[in-house]
C-alpha positions in Angstrom: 4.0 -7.4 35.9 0.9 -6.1 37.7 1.4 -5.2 41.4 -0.9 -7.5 42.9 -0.9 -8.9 46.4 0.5 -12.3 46.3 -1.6 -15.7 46.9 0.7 -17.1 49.1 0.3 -20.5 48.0 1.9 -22.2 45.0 0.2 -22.2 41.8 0.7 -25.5 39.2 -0.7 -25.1 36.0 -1.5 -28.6 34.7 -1.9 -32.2 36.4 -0.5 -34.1 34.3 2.5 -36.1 35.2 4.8 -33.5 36.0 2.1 -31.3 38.0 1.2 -33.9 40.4 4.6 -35.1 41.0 5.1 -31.5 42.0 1.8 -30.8 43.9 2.8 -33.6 45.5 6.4 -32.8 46.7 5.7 -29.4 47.5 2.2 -30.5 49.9 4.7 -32.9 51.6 7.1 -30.2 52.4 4.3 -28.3 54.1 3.8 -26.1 51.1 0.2 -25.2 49.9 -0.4 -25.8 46.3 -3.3 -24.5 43.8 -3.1 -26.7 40.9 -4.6 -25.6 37.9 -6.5 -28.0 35.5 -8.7 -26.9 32.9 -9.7 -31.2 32.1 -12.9 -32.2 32.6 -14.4 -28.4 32.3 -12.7 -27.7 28.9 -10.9 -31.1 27.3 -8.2 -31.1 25.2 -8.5 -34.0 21.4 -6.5 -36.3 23.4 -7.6 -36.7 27.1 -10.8 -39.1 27.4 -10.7 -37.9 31.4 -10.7 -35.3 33.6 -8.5 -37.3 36.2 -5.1 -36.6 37.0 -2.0 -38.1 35.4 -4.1 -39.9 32.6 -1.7 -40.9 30.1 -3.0 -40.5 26.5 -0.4 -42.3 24.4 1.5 -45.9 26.0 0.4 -47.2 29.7 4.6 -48.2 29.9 6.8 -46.9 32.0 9.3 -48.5 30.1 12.1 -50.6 31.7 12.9 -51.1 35.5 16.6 -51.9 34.8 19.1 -50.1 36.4 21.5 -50.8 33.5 18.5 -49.4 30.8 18.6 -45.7 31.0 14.8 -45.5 31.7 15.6 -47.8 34.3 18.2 -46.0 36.5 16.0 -42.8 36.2 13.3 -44.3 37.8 15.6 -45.5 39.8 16.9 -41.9 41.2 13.2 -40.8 41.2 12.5 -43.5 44.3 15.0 -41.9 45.9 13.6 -38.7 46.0 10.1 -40.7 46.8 8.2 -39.8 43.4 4.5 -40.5 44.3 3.7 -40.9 40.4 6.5 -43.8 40.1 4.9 -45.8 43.5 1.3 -45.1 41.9 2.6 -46.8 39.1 4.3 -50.0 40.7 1.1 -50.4 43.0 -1.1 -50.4 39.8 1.2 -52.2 37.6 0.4 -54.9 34.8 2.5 -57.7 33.8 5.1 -56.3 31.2 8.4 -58.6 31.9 11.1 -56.3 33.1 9.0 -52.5 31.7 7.0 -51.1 33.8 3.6 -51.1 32.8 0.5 -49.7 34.2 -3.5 -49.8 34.6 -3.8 -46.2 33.0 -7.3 -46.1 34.7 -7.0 -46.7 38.2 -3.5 -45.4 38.1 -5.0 -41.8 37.4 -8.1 -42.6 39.5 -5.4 -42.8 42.9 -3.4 -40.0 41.6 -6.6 -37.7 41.9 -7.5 -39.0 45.4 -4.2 -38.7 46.6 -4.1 -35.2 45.9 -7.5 -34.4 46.2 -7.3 -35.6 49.9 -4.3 -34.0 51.1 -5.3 -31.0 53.5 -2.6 -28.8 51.3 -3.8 -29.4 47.6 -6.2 -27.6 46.6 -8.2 -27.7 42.9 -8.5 -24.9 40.4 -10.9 -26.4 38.2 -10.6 -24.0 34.6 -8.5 -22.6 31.9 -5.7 -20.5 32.8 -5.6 -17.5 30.1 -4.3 -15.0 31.3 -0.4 -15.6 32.4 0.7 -12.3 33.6 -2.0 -12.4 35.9 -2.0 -15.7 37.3 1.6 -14.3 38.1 1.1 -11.3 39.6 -1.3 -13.2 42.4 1.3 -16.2 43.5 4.6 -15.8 44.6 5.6 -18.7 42.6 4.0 -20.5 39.5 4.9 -24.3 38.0 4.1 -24.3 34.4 3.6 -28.0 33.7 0.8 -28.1 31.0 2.9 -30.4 28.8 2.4 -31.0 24.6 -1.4 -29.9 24.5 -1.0 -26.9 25.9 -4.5 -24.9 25.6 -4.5 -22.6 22.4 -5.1 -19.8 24.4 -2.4 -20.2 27.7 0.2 -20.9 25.3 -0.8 -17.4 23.4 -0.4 -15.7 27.1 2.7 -17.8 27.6 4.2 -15.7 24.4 3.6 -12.6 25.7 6.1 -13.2 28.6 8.4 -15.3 26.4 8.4 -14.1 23.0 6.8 -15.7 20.1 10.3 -17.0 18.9 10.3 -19.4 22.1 7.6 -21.3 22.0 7.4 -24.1 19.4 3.6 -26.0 18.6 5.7 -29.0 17.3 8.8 -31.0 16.9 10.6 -32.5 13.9 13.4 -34.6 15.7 15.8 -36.3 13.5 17.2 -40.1 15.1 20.3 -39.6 16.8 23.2 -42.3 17.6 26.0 -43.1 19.9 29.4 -42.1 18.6 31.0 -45.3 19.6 28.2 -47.6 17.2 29.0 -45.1 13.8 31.2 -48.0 11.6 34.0 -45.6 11.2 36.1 -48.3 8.8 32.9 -46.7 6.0 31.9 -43.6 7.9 34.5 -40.9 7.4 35.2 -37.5 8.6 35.1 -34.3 6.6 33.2 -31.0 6.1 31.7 -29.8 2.2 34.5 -29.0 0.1 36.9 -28.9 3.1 36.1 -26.2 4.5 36.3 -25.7 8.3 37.4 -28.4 11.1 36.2 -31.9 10.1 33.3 -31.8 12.0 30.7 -34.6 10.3 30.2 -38.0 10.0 29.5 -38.8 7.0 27.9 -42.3 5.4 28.8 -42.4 1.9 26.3 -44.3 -0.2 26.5 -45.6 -3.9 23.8 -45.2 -6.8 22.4 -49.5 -5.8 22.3 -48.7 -2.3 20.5 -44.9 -2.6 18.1 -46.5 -4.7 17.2 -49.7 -2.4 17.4 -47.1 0.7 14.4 -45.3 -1.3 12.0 -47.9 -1.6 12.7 -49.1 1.7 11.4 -45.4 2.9 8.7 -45.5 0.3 7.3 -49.1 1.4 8.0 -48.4 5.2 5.0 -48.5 7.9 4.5 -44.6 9.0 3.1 -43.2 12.0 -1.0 -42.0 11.4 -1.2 -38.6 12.2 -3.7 -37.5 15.1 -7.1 -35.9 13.8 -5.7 -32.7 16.4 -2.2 -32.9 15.0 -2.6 -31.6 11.6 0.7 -31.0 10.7 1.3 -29.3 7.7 5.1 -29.4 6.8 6.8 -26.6 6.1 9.5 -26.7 3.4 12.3 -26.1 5.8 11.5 -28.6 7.8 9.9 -32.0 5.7 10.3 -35.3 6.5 12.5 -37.8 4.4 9.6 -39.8 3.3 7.8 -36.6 1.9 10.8 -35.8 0.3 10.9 -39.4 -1.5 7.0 -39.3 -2.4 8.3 -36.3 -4.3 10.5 -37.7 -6.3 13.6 -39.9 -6.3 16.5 -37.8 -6.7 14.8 -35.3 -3.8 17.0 -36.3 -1.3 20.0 -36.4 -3.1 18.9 -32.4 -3.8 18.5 -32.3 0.0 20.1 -33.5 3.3 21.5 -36.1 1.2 23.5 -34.0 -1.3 27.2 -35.7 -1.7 28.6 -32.4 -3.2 31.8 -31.5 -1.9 31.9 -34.8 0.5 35.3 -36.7 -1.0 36.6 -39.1 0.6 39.7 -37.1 2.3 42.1 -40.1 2.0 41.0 -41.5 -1.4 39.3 -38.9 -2.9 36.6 -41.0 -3.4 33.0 -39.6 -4.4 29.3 -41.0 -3.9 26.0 -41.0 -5.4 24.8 -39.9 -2.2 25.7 -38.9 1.8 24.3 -39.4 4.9 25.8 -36.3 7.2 25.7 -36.8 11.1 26.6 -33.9 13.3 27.4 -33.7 16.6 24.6 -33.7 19.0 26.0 -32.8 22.7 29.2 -31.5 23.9 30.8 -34.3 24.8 30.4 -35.8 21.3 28.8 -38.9 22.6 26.2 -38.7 20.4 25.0 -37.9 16.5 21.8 -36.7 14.8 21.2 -37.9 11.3 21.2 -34.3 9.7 17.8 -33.4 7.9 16.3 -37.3 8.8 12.9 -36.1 10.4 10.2 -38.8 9.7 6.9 -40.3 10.5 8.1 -43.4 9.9 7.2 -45.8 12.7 10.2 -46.9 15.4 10.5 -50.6 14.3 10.2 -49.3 10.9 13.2 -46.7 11.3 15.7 -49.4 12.9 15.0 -51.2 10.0 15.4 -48.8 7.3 18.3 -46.8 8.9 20.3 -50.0 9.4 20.7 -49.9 5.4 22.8 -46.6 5.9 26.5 -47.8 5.4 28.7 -47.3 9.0 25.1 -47.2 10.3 24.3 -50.9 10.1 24.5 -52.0 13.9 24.1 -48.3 15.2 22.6 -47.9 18.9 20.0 -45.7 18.2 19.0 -43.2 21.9 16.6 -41.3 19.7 14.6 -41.9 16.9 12.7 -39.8 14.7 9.8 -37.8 14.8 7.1 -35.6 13.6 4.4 -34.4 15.9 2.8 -31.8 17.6 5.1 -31.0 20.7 4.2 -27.5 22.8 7.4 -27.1 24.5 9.8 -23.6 25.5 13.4 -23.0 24.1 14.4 -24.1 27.4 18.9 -23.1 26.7 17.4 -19.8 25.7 14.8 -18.9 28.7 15.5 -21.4 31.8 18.5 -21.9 34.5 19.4 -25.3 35.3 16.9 -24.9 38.5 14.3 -24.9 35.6 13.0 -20.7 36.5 13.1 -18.3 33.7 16.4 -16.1 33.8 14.1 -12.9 33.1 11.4 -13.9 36.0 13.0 -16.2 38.9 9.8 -17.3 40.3 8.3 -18.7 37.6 9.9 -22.6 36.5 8.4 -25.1 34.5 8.3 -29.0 34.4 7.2 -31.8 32.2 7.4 -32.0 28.6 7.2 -28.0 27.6 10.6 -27.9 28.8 11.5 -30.0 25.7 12.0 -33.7 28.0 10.5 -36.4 26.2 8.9 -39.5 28.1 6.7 -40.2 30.5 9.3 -40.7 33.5 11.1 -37.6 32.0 8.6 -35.4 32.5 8.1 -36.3 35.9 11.5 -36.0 36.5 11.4 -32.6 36.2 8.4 -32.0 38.2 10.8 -33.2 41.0 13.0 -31.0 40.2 11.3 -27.8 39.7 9.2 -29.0 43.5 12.2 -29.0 45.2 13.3 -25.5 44.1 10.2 -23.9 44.6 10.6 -25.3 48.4 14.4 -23.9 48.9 13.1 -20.6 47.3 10.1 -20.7 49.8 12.2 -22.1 52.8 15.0 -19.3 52.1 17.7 -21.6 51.5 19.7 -22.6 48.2 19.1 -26.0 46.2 21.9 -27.7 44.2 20.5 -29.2 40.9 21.3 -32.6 40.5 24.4 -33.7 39.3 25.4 -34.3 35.4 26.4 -37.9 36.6 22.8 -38.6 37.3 20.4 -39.5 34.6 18.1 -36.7 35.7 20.9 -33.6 36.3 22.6 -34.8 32.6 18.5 -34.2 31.3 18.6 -31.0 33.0 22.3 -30.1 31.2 21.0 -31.0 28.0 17.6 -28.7 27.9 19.5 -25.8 29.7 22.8 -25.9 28.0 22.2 -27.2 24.7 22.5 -24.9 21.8 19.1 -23.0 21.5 19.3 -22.3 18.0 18.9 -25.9 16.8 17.1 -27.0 20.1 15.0 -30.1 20.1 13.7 -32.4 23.2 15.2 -35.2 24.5 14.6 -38.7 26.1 16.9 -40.4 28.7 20.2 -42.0 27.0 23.6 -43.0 28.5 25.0 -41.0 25.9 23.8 -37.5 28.0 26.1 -39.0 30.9 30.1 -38.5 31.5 31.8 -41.6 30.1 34.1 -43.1 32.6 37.9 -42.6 31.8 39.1 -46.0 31.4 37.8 -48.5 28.6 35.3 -50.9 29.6 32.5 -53.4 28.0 29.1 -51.5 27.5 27.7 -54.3 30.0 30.0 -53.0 32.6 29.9 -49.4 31.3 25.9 -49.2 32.2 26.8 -50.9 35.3 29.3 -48.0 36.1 27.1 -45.5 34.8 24.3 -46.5 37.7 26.4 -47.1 40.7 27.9 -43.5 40.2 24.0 -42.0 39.5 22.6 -43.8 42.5 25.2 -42.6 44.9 25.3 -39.3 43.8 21.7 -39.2 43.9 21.2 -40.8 47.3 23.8 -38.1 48.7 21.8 -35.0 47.4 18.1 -36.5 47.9 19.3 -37.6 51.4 20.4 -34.1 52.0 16.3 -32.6 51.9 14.4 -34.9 53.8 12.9 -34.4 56.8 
């Protein structure tokens, strides 16, 4: 890096979500901030504003329950004071028990809360050239999120390597283990090779072919005029697979070679594989089940997979574009880079998915910037918490098949002894709420 002499306060790139939150926490700790935002100078296909925090896609928060895993991280973040969560419940819309919001006049207080704190102040342009914007702060917050300029996520390469940086996601659905039918589910690798280590849903010639048409006829997501996407044959979604021909499938993620039933021997027309997703084998990804297929459209359809027919689905599918780091590969759980310290990033381009997710992580990345600043050590949150077991996944998942995540009980520790899922999710946010009362209480003034 250039030997420059260092702006001595914090530079954010991006106000988004994430960017505020963290402008925000790091002015309150008596921390000056520039934050970077290229909006309304140069805007990006989405953004109709040039305000801060506008949200582009849903005005919901999603759900205020404690026992709804969007709920208890919202939760943890009023504990740590988020100023984009109490934005939101001060301009909030009636939405029964989500929490929805004004988008407008949500993002219209954001700005003048930051714009009017003596700490905060506004860089109004494109950031383009990385190495330099580093060299001149002692610390930078990368928080620019999917529509990352063209050309700062070209200068992000250059410190990160080409191989890091992905322009979009294809996200297969994902399950909990414990809502896989496992009396038609069965375990068992191809041709036996190895440890047992799929899920398989076995599937006869009358069910493949009604599963086909249901993905043929099924409502699918429009593509964005910015999002483009051209598939790449590695990578194509199930229903582009179909449109090519019926039997593509069973040529592709669906191919029941080798896949015997181990106890009767039994073979199929076609199989479903699901492998494990985290490390404590909570959850499963439907191998090769990318799609565009809309949400209500994929419970549907996926509910006709045998052993999958009441499944509890934490993550559905996707296709879209997605700028976002190999965060296992590049980032410490205090969400810096492991080759430069003093650079972290928040929000979506560390491969979180969500609105509250993203601001999550903003939080997080605030609060270490401060103990770096302060000359003191920060714990990350714990994995008990809805927001440390987000931070676990996107800095300890494997990198090689890495893919961003939204909130889910299944990234939490289960509790040792059997319970009812009711009482489960009840355990689940009593144990995230104390921890995370414990370590918020532990930085404020």
């Amino acid at each position: 890096m250039q030997d420059q002499k260092k702006n001595q306060a914090v530079a954010i790139v991006g106000a988004g979500l994430a960017g505020s939150e963290a402008a925000w926490q790091l002015a309150n700790r008596g921390h000056e901030v520039r934050l970077f935002e290229m909006r309304p100078v140069r805007m990006t296909a989405a953004h109709k504003t040039g305000e801060c925090a506008e949200l582009v896609c849903s005005n919901s928060f999603k759900s205020r329950s404690v026992e709804n895993a969007h709920g208890l991280l919202k939760a943890e973040m009023a504990l740590y004071k988020s100023m984009i969560l109490e934005t939101g419940e001060r301009f909030s819309v009636p939405a029964g028990q989500a929490l929805a919001i004004d988008r407008e006049a949500f993002a219209e207080s954001v700005s003048a809360q930051l714009k009017a704190h003596p700490l905060i102040s506004f860089c109004n342009e494109e950031v383009a050239d990385v190495e330099k914007l580093i060299g001149s702060h002692s610390h930078v917050i990368f928080a620019t999120g999917p529509l990352t300029s063209d050309i700062l996520a070209t200068s992000l390469q250059e410190i990160l390597g080409t191989q890091y940086l992905s322009f979009y996601d294809a996200i297969a659905p994902v399950v909990t283990a414990e809502s896989i039918n496992m009396n038609i589910a069965f375990r068992a690798s191809r041709y036996g090779k190895g440890d047992a280590d799929y899920i398989n849903c076995p599937m006869q010639r009358e069910q493949y072919e009604d599963f086909i048409e249901a993905v043929l006829n099924a409502e699918k997501v429009e593509l964005h005029q910015f999002e483009d996407i051209r598939p790449f044959e590695g990578c194509l979604p199930i229903e582009v697979m179909v449109e090519r021909g019926e039997e593509t499938l069973r040529f592709g993620p669906m191919k029941p070679v080798g896949l015997e039933h181990p106890e009767t021997g039994q073979r199929f027309h076609a199989v479903v594989q699901l492998r494990q997703e985290n490390a404590l084998g909570s959850l499963f990804n439907l191998v090769g089940f990318q799609t565009k297929m809309t949400w209500s459209a994929q419970k549907e359809v996926l509910a006709m997979i045998p052993g999958l027919e009441n499944a509890e689905f934490v993550r559905l599918g996707s296709v879209h574009r997605n700028t976002f780091i190999n965060s296992p590969a590049l980032l410490n759980p205090q969400l810096n880079l492991k080759s430069l310290p003093n650079i972290f990033f928040a929000g979506q381009i560390t491969g979180v998915e969500g609105y509250m997710e993203s601001t999550a992580m903003g939080i997080v990345a605030a609060r270490q910037v401060a103990a770096s600043l302060e000359d003191r050590e920060e714990n990350v949150p714990s994995t008990e918490t809805m927001i440390g077991a987000l931070i676990h996944y996107i800095t300890e998942s494997d990198f090689s098949s890495f893919q961003p995540m939204n909130a889910n009980f299944g990234l939490l520790d289960p509790p040792e002894k059997k319970m009812s899922k009711s009482e489960r999710k009840a355990w689940y946010a009593e144990r995230a709420l104390k921890k995370t009362a414990d370590y918020a209480n532990r930085m404020q003034k």
